[in-house]
C-alpha positions as CSV (number, residue, x, y, z in Angstrom):
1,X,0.0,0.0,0.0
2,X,1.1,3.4,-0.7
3,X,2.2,5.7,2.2
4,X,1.3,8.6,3.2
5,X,4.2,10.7,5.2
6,X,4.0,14.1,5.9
7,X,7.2,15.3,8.3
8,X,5.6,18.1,11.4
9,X,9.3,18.7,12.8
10,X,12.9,18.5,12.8
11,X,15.4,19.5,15.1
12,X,19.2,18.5,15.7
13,X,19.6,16.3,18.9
14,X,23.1,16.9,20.7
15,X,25.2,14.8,23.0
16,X,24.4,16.1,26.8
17,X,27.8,15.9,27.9
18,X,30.4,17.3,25.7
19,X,33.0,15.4,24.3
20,X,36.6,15.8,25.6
21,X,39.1,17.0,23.5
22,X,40.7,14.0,23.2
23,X,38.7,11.8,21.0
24,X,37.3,14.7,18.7
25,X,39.2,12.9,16.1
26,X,37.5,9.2,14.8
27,X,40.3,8.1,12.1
28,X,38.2,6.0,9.7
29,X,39.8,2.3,9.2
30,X,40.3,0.6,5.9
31,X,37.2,-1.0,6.2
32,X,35.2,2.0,6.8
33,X,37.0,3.1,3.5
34,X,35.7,0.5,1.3
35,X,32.2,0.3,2.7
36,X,29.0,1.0,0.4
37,X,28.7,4.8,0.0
38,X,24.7,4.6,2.0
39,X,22.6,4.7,4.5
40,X,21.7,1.5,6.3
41,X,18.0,1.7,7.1
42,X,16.0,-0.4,9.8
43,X,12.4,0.7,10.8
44,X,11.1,-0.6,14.2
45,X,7.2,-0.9,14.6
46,X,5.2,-0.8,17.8
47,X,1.9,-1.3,17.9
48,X,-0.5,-0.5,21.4
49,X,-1.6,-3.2,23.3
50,X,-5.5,-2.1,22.0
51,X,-6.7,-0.6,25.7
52,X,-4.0,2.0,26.2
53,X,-2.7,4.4,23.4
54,X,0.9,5.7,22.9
55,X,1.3,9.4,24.6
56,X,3.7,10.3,21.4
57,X,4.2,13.4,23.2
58,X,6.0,11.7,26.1
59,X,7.5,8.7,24.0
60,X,9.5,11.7,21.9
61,X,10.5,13.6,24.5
62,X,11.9,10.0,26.4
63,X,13.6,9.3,23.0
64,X,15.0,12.9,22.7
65,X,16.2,12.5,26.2
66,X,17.6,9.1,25.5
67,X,19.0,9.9,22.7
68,X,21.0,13.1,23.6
69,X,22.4,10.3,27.0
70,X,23.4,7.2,24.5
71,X,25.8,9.9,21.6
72,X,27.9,10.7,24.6
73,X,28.8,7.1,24.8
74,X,28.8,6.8,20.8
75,X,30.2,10.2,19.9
76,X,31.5,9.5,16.4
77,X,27.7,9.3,15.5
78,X,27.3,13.5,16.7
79,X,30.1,14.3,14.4
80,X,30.5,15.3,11.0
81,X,32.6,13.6,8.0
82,X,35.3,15.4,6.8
83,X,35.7,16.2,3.0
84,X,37.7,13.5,2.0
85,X,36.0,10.7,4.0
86,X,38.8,9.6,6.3
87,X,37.7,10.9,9.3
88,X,35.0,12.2,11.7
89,X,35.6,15.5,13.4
90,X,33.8,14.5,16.6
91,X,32.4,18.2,17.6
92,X,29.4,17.6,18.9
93,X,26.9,19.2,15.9
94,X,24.4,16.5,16.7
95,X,21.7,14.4,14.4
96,X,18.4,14.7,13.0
97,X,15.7,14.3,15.0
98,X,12.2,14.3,12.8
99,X,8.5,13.5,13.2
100,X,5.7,12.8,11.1
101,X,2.5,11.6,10.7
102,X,1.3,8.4,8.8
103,X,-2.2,8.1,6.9
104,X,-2.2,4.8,7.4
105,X,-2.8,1.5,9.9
106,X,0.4,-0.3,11.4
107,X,-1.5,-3.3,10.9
108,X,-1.8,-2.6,7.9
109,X,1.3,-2.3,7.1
110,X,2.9,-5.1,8.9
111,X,0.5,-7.4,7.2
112,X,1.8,-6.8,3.8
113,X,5.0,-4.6,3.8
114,X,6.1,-3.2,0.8
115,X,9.9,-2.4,1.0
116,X,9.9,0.7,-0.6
117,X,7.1,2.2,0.9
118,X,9.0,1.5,4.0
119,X,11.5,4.0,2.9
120,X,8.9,7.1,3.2
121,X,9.3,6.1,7.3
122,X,13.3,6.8,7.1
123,X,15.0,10.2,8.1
124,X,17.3,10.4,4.9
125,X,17.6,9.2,1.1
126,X,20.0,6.1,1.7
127,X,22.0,7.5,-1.2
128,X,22.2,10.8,-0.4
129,X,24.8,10.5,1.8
130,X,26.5,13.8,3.5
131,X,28.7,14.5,6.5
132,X,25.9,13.5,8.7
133,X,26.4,9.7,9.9
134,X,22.8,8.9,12.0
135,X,19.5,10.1,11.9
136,X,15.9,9.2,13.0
137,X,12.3,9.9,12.0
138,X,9.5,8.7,14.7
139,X,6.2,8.0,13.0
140,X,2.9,8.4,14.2
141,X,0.4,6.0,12.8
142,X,-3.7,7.2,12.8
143,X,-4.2,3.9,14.8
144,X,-1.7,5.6,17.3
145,X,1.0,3.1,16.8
146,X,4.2,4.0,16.1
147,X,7.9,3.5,14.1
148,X,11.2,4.7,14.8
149,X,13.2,4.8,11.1
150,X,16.6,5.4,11.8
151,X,19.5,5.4,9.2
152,X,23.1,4.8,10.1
153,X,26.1,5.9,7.4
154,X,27.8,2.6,6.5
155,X,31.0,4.5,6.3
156,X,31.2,3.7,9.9
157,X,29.6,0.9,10.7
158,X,28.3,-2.3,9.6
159,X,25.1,-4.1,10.8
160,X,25.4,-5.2,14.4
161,X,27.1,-2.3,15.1
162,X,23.5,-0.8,14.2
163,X,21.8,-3.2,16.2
164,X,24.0,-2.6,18.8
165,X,23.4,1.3,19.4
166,X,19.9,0.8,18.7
167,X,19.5,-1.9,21.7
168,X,22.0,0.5,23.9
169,X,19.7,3.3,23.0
170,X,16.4,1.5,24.2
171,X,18.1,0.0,27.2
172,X,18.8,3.6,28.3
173,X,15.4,5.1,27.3
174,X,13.7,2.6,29.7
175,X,15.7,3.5,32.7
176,X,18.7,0.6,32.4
177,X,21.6,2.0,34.7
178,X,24.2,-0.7,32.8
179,X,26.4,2.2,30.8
180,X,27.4,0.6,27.6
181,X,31.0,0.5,26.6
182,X,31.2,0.9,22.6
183,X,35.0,-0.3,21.7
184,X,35.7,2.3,18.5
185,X,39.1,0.5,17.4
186,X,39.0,-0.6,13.9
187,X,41.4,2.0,12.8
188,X,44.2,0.3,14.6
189,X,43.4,-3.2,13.9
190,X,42.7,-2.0,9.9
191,X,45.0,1.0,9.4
192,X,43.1,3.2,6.6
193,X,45.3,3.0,3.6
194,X,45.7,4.6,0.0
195,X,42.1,3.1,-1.8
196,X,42.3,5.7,-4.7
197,X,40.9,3.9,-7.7
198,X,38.2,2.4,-5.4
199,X,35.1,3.9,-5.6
200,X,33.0,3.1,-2.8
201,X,29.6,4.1,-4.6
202,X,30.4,1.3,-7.0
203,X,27.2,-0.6,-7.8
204,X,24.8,2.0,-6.0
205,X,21.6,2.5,-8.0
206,X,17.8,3.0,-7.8
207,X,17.0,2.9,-11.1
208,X,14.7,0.1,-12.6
209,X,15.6,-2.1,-9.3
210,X,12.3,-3.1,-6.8
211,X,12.2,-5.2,-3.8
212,X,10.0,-7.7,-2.5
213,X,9.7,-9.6,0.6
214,X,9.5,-13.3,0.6
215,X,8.6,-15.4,3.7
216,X,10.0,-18.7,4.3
217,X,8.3,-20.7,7.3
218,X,10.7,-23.0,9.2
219,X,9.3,-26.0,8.3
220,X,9.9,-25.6,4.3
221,X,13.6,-24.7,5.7
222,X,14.1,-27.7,7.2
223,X,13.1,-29.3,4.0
224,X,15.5,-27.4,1.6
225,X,18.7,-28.1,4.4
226,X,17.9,-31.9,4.3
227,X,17.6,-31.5,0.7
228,X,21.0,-29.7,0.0
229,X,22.5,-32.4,2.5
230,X,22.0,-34.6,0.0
231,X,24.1,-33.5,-2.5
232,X,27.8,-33.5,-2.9
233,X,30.3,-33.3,-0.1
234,X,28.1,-32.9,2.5
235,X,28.4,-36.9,3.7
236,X,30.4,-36.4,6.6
237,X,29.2,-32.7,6.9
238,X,26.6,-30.9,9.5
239,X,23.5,-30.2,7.8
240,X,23.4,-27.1,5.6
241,X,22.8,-23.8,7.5
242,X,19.5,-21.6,6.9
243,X,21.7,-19.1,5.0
244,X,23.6,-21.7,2.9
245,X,20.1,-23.5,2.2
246,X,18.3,-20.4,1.0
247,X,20.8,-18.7,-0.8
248,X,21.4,-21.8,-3.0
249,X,17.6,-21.9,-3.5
250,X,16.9,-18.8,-4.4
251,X,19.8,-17.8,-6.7
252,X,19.3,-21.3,-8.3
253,X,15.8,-19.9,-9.1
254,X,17.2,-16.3,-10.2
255,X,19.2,-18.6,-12.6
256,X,16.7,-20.4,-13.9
257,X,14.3,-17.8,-14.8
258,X,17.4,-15.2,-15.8
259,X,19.8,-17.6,-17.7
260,X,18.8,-16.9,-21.2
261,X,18.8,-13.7,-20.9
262,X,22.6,-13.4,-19.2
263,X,23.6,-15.6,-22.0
264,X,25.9,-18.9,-21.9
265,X,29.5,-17.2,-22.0
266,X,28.7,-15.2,-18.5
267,X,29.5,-16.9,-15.2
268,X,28.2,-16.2,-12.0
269,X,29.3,-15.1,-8.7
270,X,27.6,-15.2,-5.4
271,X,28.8,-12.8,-2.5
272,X,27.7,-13.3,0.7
273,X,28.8,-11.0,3.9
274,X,30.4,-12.4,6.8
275,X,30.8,-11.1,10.1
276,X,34.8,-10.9,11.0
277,X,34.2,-10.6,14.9
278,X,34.4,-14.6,15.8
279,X,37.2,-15.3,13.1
280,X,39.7,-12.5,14.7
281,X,42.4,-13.9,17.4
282,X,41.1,-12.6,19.9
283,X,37.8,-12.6,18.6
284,X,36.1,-9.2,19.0
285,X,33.2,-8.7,21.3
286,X,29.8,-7.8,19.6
287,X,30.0,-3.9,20.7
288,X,33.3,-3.6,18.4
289,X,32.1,-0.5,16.3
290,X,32.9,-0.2,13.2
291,X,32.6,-2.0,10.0
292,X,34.6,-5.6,10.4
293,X,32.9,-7.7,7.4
294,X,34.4,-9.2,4.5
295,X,32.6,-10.9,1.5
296,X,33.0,-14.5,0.1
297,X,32.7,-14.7,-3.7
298,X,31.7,-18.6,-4.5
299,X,31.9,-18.9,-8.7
300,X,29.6,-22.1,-9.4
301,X,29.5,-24.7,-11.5
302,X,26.7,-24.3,-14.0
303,X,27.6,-28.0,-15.5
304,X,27.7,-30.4,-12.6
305,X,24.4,-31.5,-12.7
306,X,24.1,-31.4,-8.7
307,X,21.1,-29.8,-6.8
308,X,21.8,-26.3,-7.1
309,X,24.8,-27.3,-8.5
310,X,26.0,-27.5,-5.3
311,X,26.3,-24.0,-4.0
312,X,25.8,-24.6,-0.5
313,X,28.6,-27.0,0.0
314,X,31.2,-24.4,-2.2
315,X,29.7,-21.4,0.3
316,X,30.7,-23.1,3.0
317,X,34.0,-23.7,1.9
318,X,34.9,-20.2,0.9
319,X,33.5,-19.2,4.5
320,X,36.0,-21.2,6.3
321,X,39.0,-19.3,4.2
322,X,37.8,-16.4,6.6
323,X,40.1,-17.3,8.9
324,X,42.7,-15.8,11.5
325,X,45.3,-15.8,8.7
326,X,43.2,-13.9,6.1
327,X,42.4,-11.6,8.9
328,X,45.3,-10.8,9.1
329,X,46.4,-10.1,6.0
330,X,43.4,-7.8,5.2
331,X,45.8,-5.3,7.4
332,X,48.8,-5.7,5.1
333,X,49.6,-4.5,1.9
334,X,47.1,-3.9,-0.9
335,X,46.0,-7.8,-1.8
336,X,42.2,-7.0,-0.9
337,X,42.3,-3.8,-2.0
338,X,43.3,-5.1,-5.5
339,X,41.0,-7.9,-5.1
340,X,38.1,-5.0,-4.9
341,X,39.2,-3.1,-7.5
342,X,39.3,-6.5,-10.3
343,X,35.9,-7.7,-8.9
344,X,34.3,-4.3,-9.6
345,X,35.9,-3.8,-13.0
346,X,34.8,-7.7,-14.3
347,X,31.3,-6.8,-12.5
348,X,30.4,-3.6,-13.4
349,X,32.6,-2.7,-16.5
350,X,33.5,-5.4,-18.6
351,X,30.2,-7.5,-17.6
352,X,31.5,-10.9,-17.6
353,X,30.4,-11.6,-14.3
354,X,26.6,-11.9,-13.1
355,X,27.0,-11.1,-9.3
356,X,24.3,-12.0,-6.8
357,X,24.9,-10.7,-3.4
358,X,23.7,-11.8,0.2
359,X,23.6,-10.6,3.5
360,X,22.3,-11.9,6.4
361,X,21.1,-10.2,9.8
362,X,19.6,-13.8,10.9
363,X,20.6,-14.5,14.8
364,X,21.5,-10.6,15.5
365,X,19.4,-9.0,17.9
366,X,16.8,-7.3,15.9
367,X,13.9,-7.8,18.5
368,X,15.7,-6.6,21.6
369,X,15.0,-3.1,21.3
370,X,12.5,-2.3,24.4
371,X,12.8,1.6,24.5
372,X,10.3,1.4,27.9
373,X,6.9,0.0,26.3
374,X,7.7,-3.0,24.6
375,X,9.8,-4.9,22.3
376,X,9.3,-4.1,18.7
377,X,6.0,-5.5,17.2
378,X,7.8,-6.0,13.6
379,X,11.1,-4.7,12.6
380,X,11.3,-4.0,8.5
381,X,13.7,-3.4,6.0
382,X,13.3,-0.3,3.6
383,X,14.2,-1.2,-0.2
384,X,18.1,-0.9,-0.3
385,X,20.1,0.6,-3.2
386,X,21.2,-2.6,-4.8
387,X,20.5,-4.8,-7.7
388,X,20.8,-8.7,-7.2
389,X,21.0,-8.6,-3.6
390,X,18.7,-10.5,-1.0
391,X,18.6,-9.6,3.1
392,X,17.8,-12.3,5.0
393,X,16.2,-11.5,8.3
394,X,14.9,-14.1,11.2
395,X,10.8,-13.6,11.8
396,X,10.0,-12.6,15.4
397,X,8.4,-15.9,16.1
398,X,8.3,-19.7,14.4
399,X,11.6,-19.8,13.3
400,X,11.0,-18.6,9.7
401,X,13.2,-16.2,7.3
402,X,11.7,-12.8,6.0
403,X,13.8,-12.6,3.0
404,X,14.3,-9.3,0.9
405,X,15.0,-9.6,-2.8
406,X,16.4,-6.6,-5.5
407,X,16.1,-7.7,-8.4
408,X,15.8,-5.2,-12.1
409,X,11.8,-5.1,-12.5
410,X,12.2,-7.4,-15.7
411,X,13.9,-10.1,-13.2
412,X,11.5,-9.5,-10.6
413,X,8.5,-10.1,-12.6
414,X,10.0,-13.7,-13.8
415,X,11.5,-14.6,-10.1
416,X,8.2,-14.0,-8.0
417,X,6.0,-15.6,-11.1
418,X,8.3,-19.3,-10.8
419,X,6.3,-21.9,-9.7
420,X,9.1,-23.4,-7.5
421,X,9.6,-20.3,-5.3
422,X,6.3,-20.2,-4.9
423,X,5.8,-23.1,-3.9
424,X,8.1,-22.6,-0.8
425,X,7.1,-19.1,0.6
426,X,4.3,-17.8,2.9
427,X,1.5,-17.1,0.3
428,X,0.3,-15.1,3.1
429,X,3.2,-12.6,3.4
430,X,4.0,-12.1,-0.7
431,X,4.8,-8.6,-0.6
């Protein structure tokens, strides 16, 4: 359904203790360098319990209040980028703070999301990005629910660092006295480095790209990992994950709806994001801020005959070269950075590869965010900038797998029309 957003105010929300001199410089790591050039975006929705409304007057003030506490603790977020996108002067300027009212039912929406009508709920474009790293919009629903849209610069941070402010944000609004202790030291583990003839807005566009949301119930999970066990390799194996089952089922259906069209001399490549954190010696705690993800590129097979042509099992190889070793060589010399720079120009310039890109937020802690009257309802992904690239993110209850697909409109229209996707997702939630 189309959304109706009309913005009443905007202010600029400022840390409410100043801070010290010391750490008004953020130095930017190599990571942060080579991040996508957006916006992440995450919508949280909360919906009344039916016999007591939301006081949105006092829920914005609490989240004003909260607010202004938690960017003392995560300073770099109050700052501003500096012109050449290395580092944040940390001078306390402050975010964007905006409300606005929603023509609309939550329910409504919640029922049958549509990603980029999700986007109207956000505080910024997700590719406009400027010298402003955060920002949040609270929404006001006529049912009186409501939906914090906040957007986080991914020049500074990756996913669970998002999560992770979020939930320290909430655990300060209702009244938690546990101070959080954000660890902001990428830079020296990944020293920022030379990157020019990177460009980081490589692959960024909104043009002709829509996304849909796909549901996948636990049950027909189960079914595709004992499937994929099957094939290939996986004798003496553990069971296929949820994110090596379903990526292998749904780019084996991209293929096979998209295949003519890509042509026979193209190969493929599937990317899929993993989370450095547990593969680091010591591994880093989950409040590490900062971006510390790597991709995986897996080139199938098109000729092997195997189910899915046996994806899952090559994913899961590539995944365990993310190891202590390649960590640390991602600090050392310019390998990756030349690995970046060939993958973009065979992607994007000379065409010969078909890329198809996943990310998944399954198992991170996207439900935990109880600012003082309740945990989220739903939490939703806006459409993201991308083409061929799915989100996979866990449903709040019964084990299932919201999953949200880019695809060019042409693709889209073949994808969500083939008969052996559909017979897998939630007919219910087709979005």
């Amino acid at each position: 359904m189309k959304l109706e957003v009309g913005v009443i105010s905007k202010e600029i929300i400022k840390p409410s203790s100043p801070t010290p001199l010391d750490f008004g410089h953020y130095q930017l790591s190599f990571l942060d360098q080579v991040a996508p050039m957006v916006y992440n975006p995450l919508v949280l929705f909360y919906s009344s319990d039916g016999t007591t409304q939301f006081n949105t007057t006092t829920i914005s003030k609490q989240l004003k209040k909260s607010l202004s506490d938690i960017l003392t603790h995560f300073y770099p977020l109050a700052g501003r980028m500096n012109n050449s996108k290395s580092f944040i002067n940390c001078n306390d300027e402050g975010i964007p703070y905006l409300e606005a009212r929603v023509k609309s039912k939550l329910v409504d929406i919640i029922h049958k999301p549509v990603p980029g009508e999700l986007n109207h709920l956000l505080p910024f474009q997700l590719d406009d990005i400027t010298d402003i790293t955060f920002g949040v919009q609270l929404n006001v629903f006529d049912c009186g629910g409501i939906a914090i849209g906040a957007c986080l610069s991914h020049q500074i941070a990756d996913g669970l660092s998002f999560f992770t402010f979020l939930n320290n944000w909430a655990a300060m609004s209702s009244g938690q006295v546990v101070l959080p202790k954000p660890q902001f030291v990428s830079a020296k583990l990944f020293p920022p480095k030379n990157v020019s003839g990177f460009d980081p807005r490589s692959g960024i566009t909104k043009d002709n790209i829509i996304c849909k949301m796909f549901v996948f119930d636990a049950s027909v999970i189960e079914n595709l990992r004992a499937r994929y066990a099957n094939t290939a390799g996986f004798e003496n194996e553990k069971q296929p994950t949820r994110v090596e089952a379903l990526s292998s089922f749904i780019w084996s259906r991209y293929v096979a709806v998209t295949r003519n069209e890509c042509g026979p001399q193209r190969r493929y490549v599937v990317v899929h994001a993993v989370n450095l954190r547990p593969k680091m010696e010591p591994s880093l705690p989950p409040d590490s801020f900062g971006n510390y993800f790597r991709f995986i590129m897996t080139i199938p097979m098109l000729n092997t005959g195997e189910e899915c042509y046996g994806l899952a099992k090559q994913v899961r190889e590539q995944i365990k070269k993310i190891d202590q070793d390649y960590v640390r060589k991602l600090g050392e010399g310019n390998e990756h950075l030349d690995f970046l720079k060939d993958s973009t120009y065979r992607v994007l310039v000379k065409e010969e590869l078909v890329s198809f890109n996943f990310t998944s937020l399954c198992r991170f802690p996207l439900y935990d965010a109880d600012f003082g009257w309740g945990k989220p309802t739903w939490v939703g992904s806006p459409a993201l900038t991308f083409k061929n690239l799915v989100v996979f993110v866990d449903t709040k209850i019964g084990g299932g797998v919201e999953a949200y697909v880019s695809l060019k409109v042409e693709d889209m229209a073949k994808f969500e029309a083939d008969e052996e996707l559909l017979a897998c997702v939630n007919k219910e939630r087709i979005c």
